[in-house]
N, C-alpha and C positions, 0 to 999 in steps of 0.2 A: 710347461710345454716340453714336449718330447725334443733331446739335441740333434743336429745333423750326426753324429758320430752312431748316436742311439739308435736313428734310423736306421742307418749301414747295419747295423750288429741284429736289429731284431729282422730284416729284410734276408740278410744270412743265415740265421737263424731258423727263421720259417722255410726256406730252399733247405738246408740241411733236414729237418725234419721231413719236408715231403721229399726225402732221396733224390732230389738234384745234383746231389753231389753226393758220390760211395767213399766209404773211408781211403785213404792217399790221397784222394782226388785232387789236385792243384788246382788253387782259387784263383782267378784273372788275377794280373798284377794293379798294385795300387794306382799306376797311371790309368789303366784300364776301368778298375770300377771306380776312379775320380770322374771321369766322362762319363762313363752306365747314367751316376747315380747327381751328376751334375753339382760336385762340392769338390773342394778343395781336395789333394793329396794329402796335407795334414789331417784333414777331416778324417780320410780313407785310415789313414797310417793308426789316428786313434782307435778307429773300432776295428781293426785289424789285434792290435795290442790288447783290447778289450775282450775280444772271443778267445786270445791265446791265454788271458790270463784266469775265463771261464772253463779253459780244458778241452777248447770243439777243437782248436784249430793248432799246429804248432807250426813255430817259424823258423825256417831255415837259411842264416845270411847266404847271399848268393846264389840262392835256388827259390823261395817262396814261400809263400803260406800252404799249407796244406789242412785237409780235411781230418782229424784223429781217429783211430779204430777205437768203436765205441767201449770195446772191451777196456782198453786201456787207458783212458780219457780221461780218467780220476784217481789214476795210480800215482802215489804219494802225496797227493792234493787235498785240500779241504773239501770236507761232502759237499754237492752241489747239485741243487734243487730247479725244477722247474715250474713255473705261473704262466697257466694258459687263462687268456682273456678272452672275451668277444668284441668290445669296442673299447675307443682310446679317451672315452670320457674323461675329464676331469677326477669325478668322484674314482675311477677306478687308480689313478693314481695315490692316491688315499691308503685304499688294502696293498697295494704297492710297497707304499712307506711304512706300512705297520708291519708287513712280512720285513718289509728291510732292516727295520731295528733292531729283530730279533734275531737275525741271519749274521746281521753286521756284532754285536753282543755274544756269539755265540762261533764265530770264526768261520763261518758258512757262508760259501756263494752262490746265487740262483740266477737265474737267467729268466726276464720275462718275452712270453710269446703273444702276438696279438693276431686273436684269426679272422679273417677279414674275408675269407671265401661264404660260400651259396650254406644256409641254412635251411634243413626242410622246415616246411610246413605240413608234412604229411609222411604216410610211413613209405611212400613208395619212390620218394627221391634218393638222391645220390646217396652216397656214404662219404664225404670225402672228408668233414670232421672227424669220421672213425680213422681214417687213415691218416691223418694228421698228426692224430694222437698215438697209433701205432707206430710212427716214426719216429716221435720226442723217447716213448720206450728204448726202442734202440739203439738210444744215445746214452742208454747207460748212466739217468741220473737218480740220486740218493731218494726221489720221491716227486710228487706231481699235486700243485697247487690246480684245479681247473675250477674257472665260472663258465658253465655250458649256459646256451640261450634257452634249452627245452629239454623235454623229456624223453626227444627220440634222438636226436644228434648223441654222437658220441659214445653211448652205448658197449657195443661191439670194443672199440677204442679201449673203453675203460674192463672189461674184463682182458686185453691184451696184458695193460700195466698192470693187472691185478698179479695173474698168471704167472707174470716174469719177476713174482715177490717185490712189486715197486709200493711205498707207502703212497694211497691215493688222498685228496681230502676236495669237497668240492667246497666250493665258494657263495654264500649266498642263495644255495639252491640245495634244496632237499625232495629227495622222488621218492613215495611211499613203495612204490613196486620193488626198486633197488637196495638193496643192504649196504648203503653206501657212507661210508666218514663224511661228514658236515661241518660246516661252521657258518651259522645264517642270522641273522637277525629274527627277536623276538616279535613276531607276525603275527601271532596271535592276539597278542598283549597290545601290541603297538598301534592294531588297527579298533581293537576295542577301546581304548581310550581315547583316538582319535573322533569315534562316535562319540562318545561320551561329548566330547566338547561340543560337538556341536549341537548336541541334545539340550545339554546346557545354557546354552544360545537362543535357545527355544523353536528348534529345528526338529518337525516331526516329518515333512515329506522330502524325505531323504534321498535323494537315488544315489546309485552304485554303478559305476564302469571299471571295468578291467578284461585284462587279454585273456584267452581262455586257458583252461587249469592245464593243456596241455605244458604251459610253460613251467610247469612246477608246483608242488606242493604250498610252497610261500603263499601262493595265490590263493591257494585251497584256504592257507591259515587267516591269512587275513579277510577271504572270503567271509569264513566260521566266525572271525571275531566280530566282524561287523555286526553279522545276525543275532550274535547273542546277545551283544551291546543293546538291538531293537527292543529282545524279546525281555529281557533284565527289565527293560523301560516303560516295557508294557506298550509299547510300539507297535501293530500289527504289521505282520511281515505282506507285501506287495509286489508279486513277481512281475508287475509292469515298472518298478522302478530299477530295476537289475538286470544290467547286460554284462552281464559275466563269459560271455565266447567271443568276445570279440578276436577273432582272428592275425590282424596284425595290426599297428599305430595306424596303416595308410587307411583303413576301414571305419577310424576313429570319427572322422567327419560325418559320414555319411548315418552314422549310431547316432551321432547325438543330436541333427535334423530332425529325423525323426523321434528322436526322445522329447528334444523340447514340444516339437508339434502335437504330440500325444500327450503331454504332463506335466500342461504349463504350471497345475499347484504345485509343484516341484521347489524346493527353495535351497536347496543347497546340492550338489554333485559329489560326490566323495570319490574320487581317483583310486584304484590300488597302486597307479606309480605316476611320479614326477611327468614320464614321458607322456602318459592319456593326457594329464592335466594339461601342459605343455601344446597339446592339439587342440584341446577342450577349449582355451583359451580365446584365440581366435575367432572359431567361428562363433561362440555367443556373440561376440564381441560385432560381427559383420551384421548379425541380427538386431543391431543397436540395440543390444542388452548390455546393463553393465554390471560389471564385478564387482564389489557383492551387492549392489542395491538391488539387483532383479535377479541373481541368481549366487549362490557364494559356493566357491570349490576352494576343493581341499585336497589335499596327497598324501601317501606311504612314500617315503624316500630319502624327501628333505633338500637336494640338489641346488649345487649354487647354480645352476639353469634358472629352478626355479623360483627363486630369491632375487632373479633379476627379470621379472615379468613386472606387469602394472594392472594392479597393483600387487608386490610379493604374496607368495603361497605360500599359505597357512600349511603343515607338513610336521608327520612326523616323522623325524630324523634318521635315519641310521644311522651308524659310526662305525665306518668302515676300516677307519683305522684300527680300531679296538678287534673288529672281527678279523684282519687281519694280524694281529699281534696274536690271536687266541690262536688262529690256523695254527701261525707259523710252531706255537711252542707246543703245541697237539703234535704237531707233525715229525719234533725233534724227540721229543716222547717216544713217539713209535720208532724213529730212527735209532734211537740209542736203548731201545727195547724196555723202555721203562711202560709200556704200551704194549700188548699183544697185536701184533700187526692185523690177527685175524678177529678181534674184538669191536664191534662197532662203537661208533663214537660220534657226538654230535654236541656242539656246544653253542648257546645260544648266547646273542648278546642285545642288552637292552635297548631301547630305543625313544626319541627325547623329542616330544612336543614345542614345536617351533608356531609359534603363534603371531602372525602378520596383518594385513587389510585382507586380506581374502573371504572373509568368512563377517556374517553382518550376527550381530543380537536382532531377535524378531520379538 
């Protein structure tokens, strides 16, 4: 769980980024954002020390904290890297730890971001993810860790840090359109043996949910693997059992009403992520179906979310730690140019069958 200190510093952090504060800018005083942010002044005083020792901020006995001109922000300092998230999950704590061994191992400091503002759904809302990340640019860091939620957020953003020679890498998410550095989990691989098991079980009316491929390629991949896993099986493929657009989790319920009511031979769900299944849950469950004896689901992910349901989700794993360790030593590669900055790159890392009650032999 995230400290009160850590708050303070990534809540700074993100104001810094969207330009709430220009370089000199004078930070309130500690008594000040002790009361903002409702913690102690020692609270305040550590993530004060903690941004100064990131290079944002520097301190001045008897005048204050101030904001650093980005230019100058890493002069004589050890390179220092930025991790843009989208939520404060558990699991992303994880890629967290695995960028950190390698940062910590390597004399390098990074600074994580969590963005927590409006994500489109569609091409014609805000930009304000672009502008986020145009901000983090202009702070002048050695390179940029990002997990974007989709395929349109960010965009714009990510050709700013490209532009201003900053090492990009994203996280978990790969866009065929984009020419973009990756580091993601084996999708392909990982959702076809996930079939496999359950074929193995003797599971041939299979359906399939997940959010639509705008969220990324991952989806795409583990869409593919599924279907070839059928067709390897000699499974015929059933576009009544594939809702593959589901638009966002909150639409999740109202899919899978009418999934059950159309295809009650249905006998097992196979999730593309923890989160569907995590909704899926539920309402079979309201239908006085149970899990697995009237219907058995299964997930891409692996989340201790999902490990604490009743009964635990069958899932196969990612290992975010792992994909986080590969980012990070990708990333210092190209930092220290052992990497053509302008070479694409993409590394994949494998993924591990976690096998629970969820899932019945027929």
């Amino acid at each position: 769980m995230e400290k009160k200190f850590q708050t303070v510093m990534a809540d700074i952090r993100r104001q810094i980024a969207q330009n709430m504060y220009g370089a000199g800018t004078p930070l309130p005083t500690e008594l000040e954002l002790a009361a903002r942010y409702g913690f102690s002044r020692e609270t305040v005083h550590k993530a004060m020390t903690g941004l100064a020792r990131e290079g944002l901020v520097s301190r001045i006995p008897g005048k204050g904290t101030f904001i650093k001109e980005a230019a100058t922000a890493n002069d004589g300092k050890p390179p220092h890297f930025f991790v843009v998230l989208i939520h404060k999950e558990p699991e992303m704590f994880k890629l967290i730890r695995g960028i950190e061994t390698v940062m910590e191992k390597n004399g390098c400091l990074f600074s994580s971001f969590f963005w927590t503002g409006p994500h489109r759904s569609d091409v014609t809302h805000t930009d304000d993810f672009d502008t986020f990340l145009r901000g983090l640019s202009r702070l002048n860091p050695q390179g940029i860790f990002c997990y974007p939620r989709n395929s349109i957020d960010g965009y714009n953003g990510y050709e700013e840090i490209l532009k201003m020679k900053i090492p990009l890498i994203l996280l978990d998410k790969e866009f065929s359109k984009y020419t973009l550095n990756c580091a993601v989990s084996d999708n392909y691989t990982g959702m076809y043996r996930l079939t496999q098991h359950v074929i193995r079980k003797g599971h041939t009316k299979i359906g399939y949910f997940s959010l639509d491929m705008l969220f990324g390629d991952s989806l795409v991949r583990r869409r593919d693997g599924f279907l070839a896993c059928l067709n390897d099986n000699g499974i015929p493929f059933n576009n009544r059992y594939i809702r593959d657009h589901i638009p966002d989790a909150n639409n999740v319920a109202a899919q899978l009403i009418d999934f059950v009511q159309n295809n009650p031979e249905v006998t097992v769900l196979i999730c593309a992520n923890d989160f569907i299944a995590e909704k899926c849950y539920p309402e079979i469950q309201k239908r006085g179906m149970k899990i697995p004896g009237d219907i058995s689901v299964c997930s891409f992910d692996g989340y201790e979310t999902g490990q604490r349901l009743d009964p635990p989700l069958t899932a196969m794993r990612q290992n975010l730690y792992a994909l986080g360790e590969i980012s990070a030593r990708a990333m210092l590669d190209i930092y220290q140019k052992r990497i053509d900055m302008d070479c694409f790159i993409k590394y994949t890392v494998p993924t591990q069958l976690i096998e629970t009650g969820s899932v019945a032999a027929i």
